[in-house]
N, C-alpha and C positions, 0 to 999 in steps of 0.2 A: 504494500500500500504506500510505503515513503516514495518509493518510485515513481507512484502513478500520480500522488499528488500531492507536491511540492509544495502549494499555496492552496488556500480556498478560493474558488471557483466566482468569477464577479457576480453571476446571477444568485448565486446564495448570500455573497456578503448586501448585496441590494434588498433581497427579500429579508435579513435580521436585519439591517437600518431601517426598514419600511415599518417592521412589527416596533422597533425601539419608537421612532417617529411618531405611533400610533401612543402607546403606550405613555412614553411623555406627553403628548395632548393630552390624557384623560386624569394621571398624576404628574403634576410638572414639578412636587416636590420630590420625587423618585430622583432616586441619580444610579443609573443602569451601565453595566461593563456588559456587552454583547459577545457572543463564541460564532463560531462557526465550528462544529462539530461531525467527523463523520467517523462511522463505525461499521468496521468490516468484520462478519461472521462472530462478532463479539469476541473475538480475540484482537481485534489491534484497534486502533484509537487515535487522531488526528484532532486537536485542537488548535484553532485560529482565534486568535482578539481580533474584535474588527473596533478600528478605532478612527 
């Protein structure tokens, strides 16, 4: 999986800024750190901040 993906992928980090965007309108005292997460066969793990 580190092979295939090096970075998170721009249409996933668009769709967590979109949900964060959302979420702060509704709480704008919230102060949120966003991932971009993916998960292969539940044995490996890739974690991105999207900042």
């Amino acid at each position: 999986m580190n092979k295939i993906i090096g970075s998170a992928r721009e249409e996933d980090i668009a769709q967590v800024k979109g949900y964060a965007k959302d979420i702060n309108a509704r709480f704008p005292n919230y102060q949120m750190r966003t991932y971009v997460v993916y998960l292969a066969a539940g044995k490996c793990c890739k974690v991105y901040e999207v900042v």
